[in-house]
N, C-alpha and C positions, 0 to 999 in steps of 0.2 A: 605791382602784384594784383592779381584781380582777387574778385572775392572770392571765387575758387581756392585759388590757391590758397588764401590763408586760413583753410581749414572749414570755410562752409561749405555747406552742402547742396550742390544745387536744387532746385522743384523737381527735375528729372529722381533725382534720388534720394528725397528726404523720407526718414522713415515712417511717417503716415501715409505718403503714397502707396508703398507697396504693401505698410499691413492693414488697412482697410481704414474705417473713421476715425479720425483724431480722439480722444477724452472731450475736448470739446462739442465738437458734431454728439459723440455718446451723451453726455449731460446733459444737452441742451432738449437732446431730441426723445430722453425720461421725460425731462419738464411738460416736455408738449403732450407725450402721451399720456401721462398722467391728467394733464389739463383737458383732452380730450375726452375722457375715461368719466371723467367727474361731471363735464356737461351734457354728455349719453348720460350717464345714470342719473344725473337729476332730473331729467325730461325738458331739457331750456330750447329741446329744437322740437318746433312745434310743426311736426310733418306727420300724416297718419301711419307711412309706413317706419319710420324711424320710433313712433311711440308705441306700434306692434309686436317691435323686436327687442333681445338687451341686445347687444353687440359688446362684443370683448376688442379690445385694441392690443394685441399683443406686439408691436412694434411700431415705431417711426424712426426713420431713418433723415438726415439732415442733410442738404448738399454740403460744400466746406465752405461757401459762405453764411452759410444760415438762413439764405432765403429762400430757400424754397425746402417742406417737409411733408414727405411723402409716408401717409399714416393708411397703415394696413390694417383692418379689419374685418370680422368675420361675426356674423351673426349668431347667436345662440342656435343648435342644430344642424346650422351653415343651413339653411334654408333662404329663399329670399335672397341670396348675397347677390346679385347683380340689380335686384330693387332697391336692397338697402344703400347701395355704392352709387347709386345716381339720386337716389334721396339726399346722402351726404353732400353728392356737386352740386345739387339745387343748391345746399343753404350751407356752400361752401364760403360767401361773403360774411354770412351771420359768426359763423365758425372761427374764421379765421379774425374776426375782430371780439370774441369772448376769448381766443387764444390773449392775444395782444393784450388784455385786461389782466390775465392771471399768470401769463411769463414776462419776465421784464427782460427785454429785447431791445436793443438801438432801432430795427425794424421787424416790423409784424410778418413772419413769413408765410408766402403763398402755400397755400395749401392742396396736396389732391390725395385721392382716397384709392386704395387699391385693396383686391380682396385678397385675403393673407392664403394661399396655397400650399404654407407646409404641411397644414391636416391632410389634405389629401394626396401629397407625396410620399407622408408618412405611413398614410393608410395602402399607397400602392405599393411599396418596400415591403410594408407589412405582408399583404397577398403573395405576391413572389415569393418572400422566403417560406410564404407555408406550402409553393406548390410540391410536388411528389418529388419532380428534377433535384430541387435545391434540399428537399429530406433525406432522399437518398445519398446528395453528395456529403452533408452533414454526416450522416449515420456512417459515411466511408472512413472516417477520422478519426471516428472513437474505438 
């Protein structure tokens, strides 16, 4: 009988593949934003443009090995975000070894920085529904 058949599931269709990160990947990759969160707001990265801005971390996401965590960030105002984002890859070695200090990890995962784009998805959603077209089909409903 293979493993299939007695009731496992294969990789094709295990239920974390198709509904997005495991709890693990989830948990892991709090820790990290959190731990990133906390070394932006102390000032531990000694860059003039990273000490010009706060920067908010509102997500990281974890591959399903855990090595590698891809942390999105946005600067206060969202100004600056493509200086701040190469700021962060300059002293992305520094980063990723104060990560490795404050999550406790079998390995330190590689890190890169991406600028979080839901504000401004959100903000384009937002304009469309306020154009005339989509008031008027609103106002046809009620």
């Amino acid at each position: 009988m293979s493993r299939n058949q007695r009731g496992k599931s294969s990789p094709k269709t295990s239920p974390s593949s198709s509904t997005g990160a495991s709890q693990r990947q989830l948990r892991v990759g709090e820790l990290v934003r959190h731990a990133i969160a906390e070394i932006l707001s102390q000032g531990n990265v000694h860059d003039p443009v990273l000490e010009g801005n706060l920067i908010t971390v509102p997500e990281v996401r974890m591959s399903a090995d855990l090595k590698l965590a891809t942390i999105y960030v946005m600067p206060l105002g969202g100004r600056d975000v493509k200086d701040v984002v190469a700021a962060l890859e300059r002293n992305k070695k520094f980063l990723r070894g104060e990560i490795a200090h404050r999550v406790n990890l079998k390995f330190a995962p590689d890190v890169r920085f991406r600028a979080d784009e839901r504000f401004d998805e959100a903000e384009r959603i937002e304009k469309l529904l306020r154009t005339p077209a989509v008031q008027r089909d609103l106002d046809k409903d009620e």
